[in-house]
N, C-alpha and C positions, 0 to 999 in steps of 0.2 A: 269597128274598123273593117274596111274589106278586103279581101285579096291583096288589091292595087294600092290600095295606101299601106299594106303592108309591105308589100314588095319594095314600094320605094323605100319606107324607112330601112328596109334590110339592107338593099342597096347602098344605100347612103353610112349605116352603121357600123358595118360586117365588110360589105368590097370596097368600101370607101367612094363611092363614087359621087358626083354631082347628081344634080336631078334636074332636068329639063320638060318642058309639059310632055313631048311624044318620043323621050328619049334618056339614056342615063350615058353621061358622058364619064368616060370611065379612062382616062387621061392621055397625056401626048397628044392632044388633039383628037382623039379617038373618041367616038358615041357607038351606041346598039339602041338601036328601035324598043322598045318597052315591050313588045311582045316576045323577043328573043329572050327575054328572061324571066321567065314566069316559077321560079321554085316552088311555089303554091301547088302548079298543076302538074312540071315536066318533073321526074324522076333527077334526071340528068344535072338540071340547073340547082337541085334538092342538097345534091352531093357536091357541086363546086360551090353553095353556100355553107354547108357543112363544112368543107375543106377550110374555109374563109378565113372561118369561123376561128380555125386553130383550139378544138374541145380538148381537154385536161383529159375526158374519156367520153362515149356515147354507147348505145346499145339499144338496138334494134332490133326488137321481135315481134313473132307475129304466132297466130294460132290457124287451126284448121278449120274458124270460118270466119277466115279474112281478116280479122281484127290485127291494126297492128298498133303498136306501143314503143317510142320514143324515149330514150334518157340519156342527157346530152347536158354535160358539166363545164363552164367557160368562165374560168377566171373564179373559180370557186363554188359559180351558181349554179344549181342542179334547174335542168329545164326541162319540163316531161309534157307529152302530148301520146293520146291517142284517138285511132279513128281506122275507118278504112282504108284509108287512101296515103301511102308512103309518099308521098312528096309533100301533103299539107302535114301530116303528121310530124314532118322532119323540120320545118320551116316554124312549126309553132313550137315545138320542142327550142330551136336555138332563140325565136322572139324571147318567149320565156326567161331564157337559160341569161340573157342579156337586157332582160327585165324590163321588158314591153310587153303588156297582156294584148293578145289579136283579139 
């Protein structure tokens, strides 16, 4: 699965949104361009699917060469992800935790 087919189904699962091919309509008439939301890559977007999410608990650490390590519990499911990169880490943590393997 890649990035982009991940995003959407997160999208669609977790902010509840529709999915349009260049676009995720995200309601009242309201859409965002598919690149505005990239949790995969931006820190930012990482944490407002996190938020989304509503986790039972999460926990985020990392060590002193770079490595970080995800665990993020939704609805009972522990979801855990690690890697360099805090934002893919955080996103496959809740895939997981919601029980889609990326």
């Amino acid at each position: 699965m890649t990035t982009d087919q991940l995003t959407a189904l997160l999208a669609k699962r977790v902010m509840g949104w529709d999915i349009a091919p260049d676009r995720f309509l995200i309601g009242n008439r309201g859409w965002m361009p598919r690149w505005r939301f990239q949790p995969a890559l931006k820190l930012e977007d990482a944490f407002r699917l996190l938020e989304e999410a509503t986790p039972q608990s999460y926990c985020i650490s990392g060590d002193d060469k770079g490595n970080i390590q995800v665990q993020v519990r939704i609805r009972g499911v522990q979801g855990e992800a690690r890697g360099k990169s805090k934002p893919l880490a955080i996103t496959y943590a809740i895939a997981r935790a919601i029980e889609v393997e990326p």
